[in-house]
C-alpha positions in Angstrom: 0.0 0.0 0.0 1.3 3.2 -0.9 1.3 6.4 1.2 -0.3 9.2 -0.5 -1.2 11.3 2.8 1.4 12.3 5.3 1.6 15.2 7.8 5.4 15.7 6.5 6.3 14.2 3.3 4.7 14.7 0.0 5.0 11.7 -2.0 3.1 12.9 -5.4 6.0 15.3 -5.6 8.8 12.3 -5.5 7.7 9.7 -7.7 9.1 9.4 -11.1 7.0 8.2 -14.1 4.9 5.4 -13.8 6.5 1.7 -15.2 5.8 -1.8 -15.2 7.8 -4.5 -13.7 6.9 -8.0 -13.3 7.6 -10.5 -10.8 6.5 -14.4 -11.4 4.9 -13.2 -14.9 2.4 -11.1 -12.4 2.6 -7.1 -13.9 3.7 -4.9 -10.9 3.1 -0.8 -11.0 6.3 0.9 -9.8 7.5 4.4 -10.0 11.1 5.3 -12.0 13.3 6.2 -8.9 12.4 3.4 -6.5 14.3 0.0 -5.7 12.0 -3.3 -6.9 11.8 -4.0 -3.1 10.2 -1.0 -2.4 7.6 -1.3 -5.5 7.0 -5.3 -4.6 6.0 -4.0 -1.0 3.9 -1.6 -2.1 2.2 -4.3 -4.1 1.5 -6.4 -1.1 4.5 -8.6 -1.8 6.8 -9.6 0.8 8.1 -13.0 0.3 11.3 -12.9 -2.0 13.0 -15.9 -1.7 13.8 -18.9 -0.2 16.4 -20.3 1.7 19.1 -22.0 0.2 18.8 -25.4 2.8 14.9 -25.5 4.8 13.8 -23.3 2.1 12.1 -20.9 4.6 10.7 -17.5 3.0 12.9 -14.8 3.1 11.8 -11.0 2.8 13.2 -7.7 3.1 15.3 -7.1 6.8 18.2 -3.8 6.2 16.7 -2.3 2.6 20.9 -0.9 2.5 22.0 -3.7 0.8 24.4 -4.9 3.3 22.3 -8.4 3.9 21.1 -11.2 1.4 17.6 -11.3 2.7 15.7 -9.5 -0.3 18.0 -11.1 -3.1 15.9 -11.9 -6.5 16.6 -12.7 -9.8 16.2 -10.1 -12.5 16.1 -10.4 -16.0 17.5 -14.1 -15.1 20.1 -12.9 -13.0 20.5 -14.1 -9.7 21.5 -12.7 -6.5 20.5 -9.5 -7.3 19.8 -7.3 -4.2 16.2 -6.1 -4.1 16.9 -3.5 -1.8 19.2 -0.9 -4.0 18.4 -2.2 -7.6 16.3 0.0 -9.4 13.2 -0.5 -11.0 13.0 -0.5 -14.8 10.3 -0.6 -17.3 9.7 -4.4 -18.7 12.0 -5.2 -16.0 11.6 -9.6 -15.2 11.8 -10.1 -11.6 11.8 -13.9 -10.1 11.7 -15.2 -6.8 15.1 -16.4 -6.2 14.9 -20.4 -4.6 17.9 -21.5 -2.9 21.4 -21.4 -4.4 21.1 -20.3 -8.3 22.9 -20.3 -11.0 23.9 -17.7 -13.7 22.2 -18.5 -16.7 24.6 -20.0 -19.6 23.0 -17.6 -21.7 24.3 -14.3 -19.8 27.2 -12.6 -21.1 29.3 -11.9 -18.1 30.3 -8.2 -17.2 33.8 -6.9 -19.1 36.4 -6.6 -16.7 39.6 -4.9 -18.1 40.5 -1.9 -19.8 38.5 -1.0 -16.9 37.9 3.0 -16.5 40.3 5.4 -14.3 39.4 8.4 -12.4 41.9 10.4 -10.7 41.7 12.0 -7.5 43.4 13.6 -4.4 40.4 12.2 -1.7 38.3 9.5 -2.4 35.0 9.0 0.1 33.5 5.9 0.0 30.1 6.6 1.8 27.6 9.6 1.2 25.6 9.7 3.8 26.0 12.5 6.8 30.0 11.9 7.6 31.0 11.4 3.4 28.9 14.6 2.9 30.6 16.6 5.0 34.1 15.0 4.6 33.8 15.5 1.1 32.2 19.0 1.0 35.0 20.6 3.9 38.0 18.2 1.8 37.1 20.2 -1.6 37.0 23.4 0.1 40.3 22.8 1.5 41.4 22.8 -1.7 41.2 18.8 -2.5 40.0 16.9 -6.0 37.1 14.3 -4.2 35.7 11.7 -5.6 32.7 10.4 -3.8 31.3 7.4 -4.3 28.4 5.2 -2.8 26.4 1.9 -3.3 23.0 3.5 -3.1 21.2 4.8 -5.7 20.4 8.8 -3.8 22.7 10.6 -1.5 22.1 11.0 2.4 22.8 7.6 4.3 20.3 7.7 7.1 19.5 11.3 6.8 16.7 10.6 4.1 14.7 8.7 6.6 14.6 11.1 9.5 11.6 13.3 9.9 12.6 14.7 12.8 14.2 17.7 14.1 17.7 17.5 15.2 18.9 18.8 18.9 22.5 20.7 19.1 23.1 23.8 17.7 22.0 25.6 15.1 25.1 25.4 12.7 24.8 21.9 13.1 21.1 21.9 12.3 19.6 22.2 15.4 15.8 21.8 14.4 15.9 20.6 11.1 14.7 17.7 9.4 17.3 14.8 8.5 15.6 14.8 5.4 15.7 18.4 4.7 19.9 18.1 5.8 20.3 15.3 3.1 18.7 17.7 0.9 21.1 20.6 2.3 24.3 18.5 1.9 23.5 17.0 -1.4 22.9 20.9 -3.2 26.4 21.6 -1.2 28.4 18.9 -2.5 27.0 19.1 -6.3 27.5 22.9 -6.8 31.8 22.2 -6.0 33.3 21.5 -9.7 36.3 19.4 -7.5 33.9 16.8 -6.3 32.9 14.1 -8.8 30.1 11.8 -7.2 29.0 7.9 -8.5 26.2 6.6 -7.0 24.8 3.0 -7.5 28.6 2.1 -6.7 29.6 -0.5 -4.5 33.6 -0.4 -3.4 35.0 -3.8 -2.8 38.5 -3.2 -2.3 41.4 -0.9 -1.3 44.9 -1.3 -1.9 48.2 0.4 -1.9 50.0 0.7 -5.2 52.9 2.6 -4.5 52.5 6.3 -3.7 49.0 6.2 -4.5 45.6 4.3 -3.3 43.2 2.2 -5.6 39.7 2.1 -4.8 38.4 -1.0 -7.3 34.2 -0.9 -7.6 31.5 -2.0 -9.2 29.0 0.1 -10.8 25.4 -1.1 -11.2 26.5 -4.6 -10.4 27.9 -4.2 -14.0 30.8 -1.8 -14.7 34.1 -2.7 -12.8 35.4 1.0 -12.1 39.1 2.1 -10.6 39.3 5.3 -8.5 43.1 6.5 -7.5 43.9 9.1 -4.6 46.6 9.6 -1.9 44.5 9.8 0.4 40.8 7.5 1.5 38.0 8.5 4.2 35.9 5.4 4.6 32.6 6.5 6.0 30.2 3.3 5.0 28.1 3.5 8.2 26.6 0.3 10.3 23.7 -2.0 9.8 21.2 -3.1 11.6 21.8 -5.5 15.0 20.0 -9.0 15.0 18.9 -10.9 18.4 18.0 -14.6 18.6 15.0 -15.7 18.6 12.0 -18.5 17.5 11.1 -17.6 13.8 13.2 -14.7 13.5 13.6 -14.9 9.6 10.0 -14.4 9.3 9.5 -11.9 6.0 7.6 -8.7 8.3 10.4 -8.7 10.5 12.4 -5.5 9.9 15.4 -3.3 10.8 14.2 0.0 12.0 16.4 1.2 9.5 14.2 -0.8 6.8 11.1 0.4 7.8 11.9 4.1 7.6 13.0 3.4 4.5 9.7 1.9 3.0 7.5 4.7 4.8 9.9 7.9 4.6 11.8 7.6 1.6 9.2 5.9 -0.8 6.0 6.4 0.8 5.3 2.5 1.2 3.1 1.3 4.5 5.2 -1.4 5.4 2.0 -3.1 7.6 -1.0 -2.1 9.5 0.4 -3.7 13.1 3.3 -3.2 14.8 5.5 -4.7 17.7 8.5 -2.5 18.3 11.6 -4.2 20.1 14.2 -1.6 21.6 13.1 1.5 23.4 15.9 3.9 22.4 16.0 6.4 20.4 15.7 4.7 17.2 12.2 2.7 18.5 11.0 5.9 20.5 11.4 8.2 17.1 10.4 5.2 14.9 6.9 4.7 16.8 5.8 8.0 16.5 7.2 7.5 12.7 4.9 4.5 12.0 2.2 6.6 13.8 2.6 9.4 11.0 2.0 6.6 8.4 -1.2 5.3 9.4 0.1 1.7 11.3 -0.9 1.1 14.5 2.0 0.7 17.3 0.8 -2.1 19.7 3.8 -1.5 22.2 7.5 -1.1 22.5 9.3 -4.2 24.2 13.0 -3.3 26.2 14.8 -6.2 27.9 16.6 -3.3 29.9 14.8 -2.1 33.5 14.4 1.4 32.1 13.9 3.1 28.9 17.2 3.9 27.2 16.3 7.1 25.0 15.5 10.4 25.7 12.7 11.4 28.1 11.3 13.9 25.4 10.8 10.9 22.8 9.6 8.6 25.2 6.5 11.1 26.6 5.7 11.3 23.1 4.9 7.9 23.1 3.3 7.5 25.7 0.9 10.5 25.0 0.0 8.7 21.9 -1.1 5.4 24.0 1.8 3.5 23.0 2.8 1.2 26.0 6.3 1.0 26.9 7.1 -2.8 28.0 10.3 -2.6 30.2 12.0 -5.9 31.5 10.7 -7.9 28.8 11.9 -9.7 25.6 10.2 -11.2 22.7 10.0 -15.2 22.6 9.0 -16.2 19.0 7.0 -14.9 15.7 4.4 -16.7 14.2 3.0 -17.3 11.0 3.4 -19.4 7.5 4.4 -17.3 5.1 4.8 -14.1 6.6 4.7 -12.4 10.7 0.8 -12.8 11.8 1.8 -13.1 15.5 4.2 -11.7 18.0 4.8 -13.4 21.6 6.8 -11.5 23.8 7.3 -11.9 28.2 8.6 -10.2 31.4 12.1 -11.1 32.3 13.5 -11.5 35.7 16.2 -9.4 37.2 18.9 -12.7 36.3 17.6 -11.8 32.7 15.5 -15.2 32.6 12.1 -15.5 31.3 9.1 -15.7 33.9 7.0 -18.4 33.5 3.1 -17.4 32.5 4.0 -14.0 31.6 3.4 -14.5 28.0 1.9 -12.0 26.2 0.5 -12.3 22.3 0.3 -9.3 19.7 -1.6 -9.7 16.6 0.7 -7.8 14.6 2.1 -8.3 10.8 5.7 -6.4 11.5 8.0 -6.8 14.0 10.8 -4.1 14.5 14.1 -4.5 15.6 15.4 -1.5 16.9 18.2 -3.1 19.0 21.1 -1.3 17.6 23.9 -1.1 15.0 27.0 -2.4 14.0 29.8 -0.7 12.9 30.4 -1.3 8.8 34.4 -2.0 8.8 34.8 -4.4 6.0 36.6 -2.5 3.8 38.8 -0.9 6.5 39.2 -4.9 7.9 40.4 -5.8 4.2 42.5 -2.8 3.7 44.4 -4.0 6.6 43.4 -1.3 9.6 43.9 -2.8 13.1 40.2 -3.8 14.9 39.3 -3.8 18.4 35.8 -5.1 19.3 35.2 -1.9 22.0 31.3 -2.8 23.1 30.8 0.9 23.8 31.2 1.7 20.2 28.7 -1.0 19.2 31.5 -3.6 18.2 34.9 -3.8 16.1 35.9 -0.6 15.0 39.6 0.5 13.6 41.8 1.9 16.2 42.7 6.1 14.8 44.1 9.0 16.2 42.3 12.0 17.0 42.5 13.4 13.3 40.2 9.8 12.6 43.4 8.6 10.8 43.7 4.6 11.1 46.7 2.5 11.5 47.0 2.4 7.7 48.7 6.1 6.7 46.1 8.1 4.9 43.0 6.1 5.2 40.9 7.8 7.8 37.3 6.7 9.2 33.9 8.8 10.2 30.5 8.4 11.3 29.2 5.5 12.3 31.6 3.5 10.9 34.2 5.0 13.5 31.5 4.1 16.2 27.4 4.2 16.7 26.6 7.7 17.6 24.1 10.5 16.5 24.0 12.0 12.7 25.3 15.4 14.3 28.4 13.5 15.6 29.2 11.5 12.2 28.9 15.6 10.8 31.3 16.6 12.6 33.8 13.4 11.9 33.0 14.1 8.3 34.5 17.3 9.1 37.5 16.5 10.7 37.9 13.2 8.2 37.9 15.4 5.5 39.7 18.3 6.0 42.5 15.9 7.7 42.8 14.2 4.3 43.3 17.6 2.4 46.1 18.3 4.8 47.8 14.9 4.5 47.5 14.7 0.6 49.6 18.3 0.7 46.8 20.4 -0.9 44.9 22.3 2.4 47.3 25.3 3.8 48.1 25.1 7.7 44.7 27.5 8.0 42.7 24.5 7.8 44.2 22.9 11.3 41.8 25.8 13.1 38.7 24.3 11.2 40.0 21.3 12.4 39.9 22.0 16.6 36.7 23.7 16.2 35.1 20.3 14.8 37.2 18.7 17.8 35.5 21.3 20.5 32.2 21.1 19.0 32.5 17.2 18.8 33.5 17.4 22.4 30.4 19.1 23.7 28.2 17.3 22.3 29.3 14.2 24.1 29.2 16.2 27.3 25.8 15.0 28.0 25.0 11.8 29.7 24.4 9.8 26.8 27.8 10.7 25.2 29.7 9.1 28.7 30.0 5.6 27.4 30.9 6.7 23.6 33.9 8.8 25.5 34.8 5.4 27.3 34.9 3.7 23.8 37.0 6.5 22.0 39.6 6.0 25.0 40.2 2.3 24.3 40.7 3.1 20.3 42.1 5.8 20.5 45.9 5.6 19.0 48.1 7.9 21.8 45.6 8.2 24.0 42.9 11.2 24.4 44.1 14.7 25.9 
């Protein structure tokens, strides 16, 4: 079901021209602009594919591309990934059933004489912390070259409708999506930044003075980006926690289902059981609230609600019950989620006996957190730590966010699991670090730099910035002043 009223977002004002794609011969509207997993949901389809071994469904879980839950096969192509593909007119799309096989009709992809593009920074991640590496690199004087796997710019930001805290020049009380907007004019109006989208890195090496950034565009173009210097800001996905039935298609990311209702205007259900009360369940209940689907209740495992007061009375004030000490047991259903069961835990963290509780719902959200997304700094070589307060491994860096690999440097959530305003700020600092270490930013640029540092600093004066402080210490390369 498609969104056409919203207190926010205007949809009619997004949507490209009107196509037709087909899944399992069956003719599918879509809209040019949107991935085939968002115009199969808005058709009412949410089963895939099948698992390769029990053949269980499989549906849509991060909508980043970073899992294989949503992979189809188009045009006879398998392992396609639902998520980030776009739609196109006439388009063939197949649910994919267990392990496939590339048709001995399909011409592979040419790999060499491969094309070359030449730069002094290369980002590899546009959403908040590419943006503004890329934006304050170029101003410092730097050639960038930005390039991510989705098909828009923004990350995360696209999805928020709500208004940032901090200060105002970094956006206090402005949209996320309106800041993606904000961003995205900035970085496309500087000539020295070059930006590929619909590009997926998979690989960075060293070839003498000089770095090599080898990707794939559109799943068929191998590309090669050059550079001295690389800021890797390719952000987290979503957290998964054990339990009965958890592959169920209707069982989402947080992440996922912002992406269905606030960047493509898709309902992703009419009931929903939220697990996780901080802030990414608080703000994605009032969210789902916006979009028409009813909000059954929030379960948290912890004693106490860990986001902030203001997002949690907002909640409540809307009737949504807030479940603490309690965990959900299992998801039911054939196909798809129909049921949720969920109970109280003790204070030993074990489940009490008769204190089940069941939820008619068709989604369950997972708002349970993020993981850092280090693959590429992991394969370039980059020491890891796994520092828990950071939300898992994450590259050990100086204070200038350069690793332990000289002139790669790291920002945003990729660095650790904080706030958009933080991974701005990193961005910042990543960027205008790699201008200075490539040789082309003048010794001015170190002033921009402290006042990203200060800045950073106070915003992670506040309570919920005490733990993230603990983390940086640990990683920290030297030690923190």
């Amino acid at each position: 079901m498609r969104l056409n009223e919203h207190p926010i977002l205007n949809f009619s004002q997004k949507r490209g021209r009107e196509v037709t794609i087909y899944f399992e011969e069956r003719p599918i509207k879509a809209y040019e602009g949107e991935t085939i997993a968002m115009a199969l949901h808005a058709a009412g389809i949410k089963v895939l594919s099948h698992s390769s071994e029990k053949h269980r469904p499989r549906g849509l879980f991060c909508a980043i591309g970073k899992c294989s839950s949503c992979l189809v096969k188009v045009n006879g192509i398998p392992n396609v990934r639902s998520c980030i593909t776009l739609v196109e007119d006439g388009m063939r799309i197949e649910m994919q059933r267990g392990k496939e096989v590339l048709p001995k009709t399909a011409k592979p992809p040419e790999w060499k004489d491969s094309p070359k593009f030449e730069g002094d920074v290369l980002i590899i991640g546009g959403g908040p912390a590419g943006l503004m590496a890329a934006i304050h690199a170029a101003d410092a004087g730097a050639r960038v070259i930005l390039i991510d796997e989705q098909p828009m710019l923004g990350g995360q930001l696209v999805k928020q409708t709500h208004k940032f805290f901090g200060k105002r020049e970094q956006f206090a009380g402005v949209r996320g999506i309106k800041i993606a907007e904000i961003l995205e004019n900035e970085a496309r109006k500087r000539e020295n930044i070059k930006i590929f989208l619909e590009t997926s890195a998979v690989g960075i090496f060293q070839e003498g003075d000089k770095k090599l950034v080898i990707a794939v565009r559109k799943n068929k173009e191998l590309l090669e980006f050059w550079g001295r210097c690389i800021v890797v800001a390719t952000g987290a996905m979503e957290k998964m926690i054990p339990f009965e039935n958890n592959d169920l298609p209707g069982i989402y990311g947080a992440g996922a289902i912002q992406t269905l209702m606030n960047t493509y205007g898709v309902k992703p259900g009419d009931r929903v059981l939220i697990v996780g009360a901080g802030n990414v369940g608080l703000i994605l209940a009032y969210q789902l609230i916006q979009a028409g689907v009813e909000v059954k209740a929030i379960v948290e495992a912890m004693p106490k609600v860990g986001g902030y007061f203001v997002h949690a009375a907002k909640v409540r004030r809307l009737g949504v019950p807030i479940l603490t000490r309690h965990t959900i047991l299992r998801a039911e259903g054939r196909e798809k989620v129909e049921r949720a069961i969920v109970a109280k835990l003790d204070e030993s963290w074990r489940v009490i006996p008769g204190t089940e509780k069941v939820f008619d719902v068709d989604i369950i959200a997972l708002a349970v957190g993020l993981r850092p997304s280090v693959e590429l700094l992991h394969q370039a070589g980059c020491q890891l730590l796994y520092i828990r307060e950071l939300g898992g491994h994450v590259v050990r860096r100086d204070e200038r966010l350069e690793t332990t690999i000289s002139g790669i440097f790291v920002a945003g959530d990729t660095a650790g699991i904080e706030e958009a305003t933080t991974a701005m700020l990193e961005g910042k600092i990543a960027g205008i670090a790699a201008a200075l270490k490539c040789g082309v930013a003048s010794p001015d640029w170190f002033k921009e730099i402290e006042k990203a540092q200060k800045d950073l600093g106070e915003f992670r004066s506040g309570p919920f910035g005490k733990h993230v402080l603990e983390g940086i210490k640990k990683v920290l390369v030297g030690g923190m002043d």
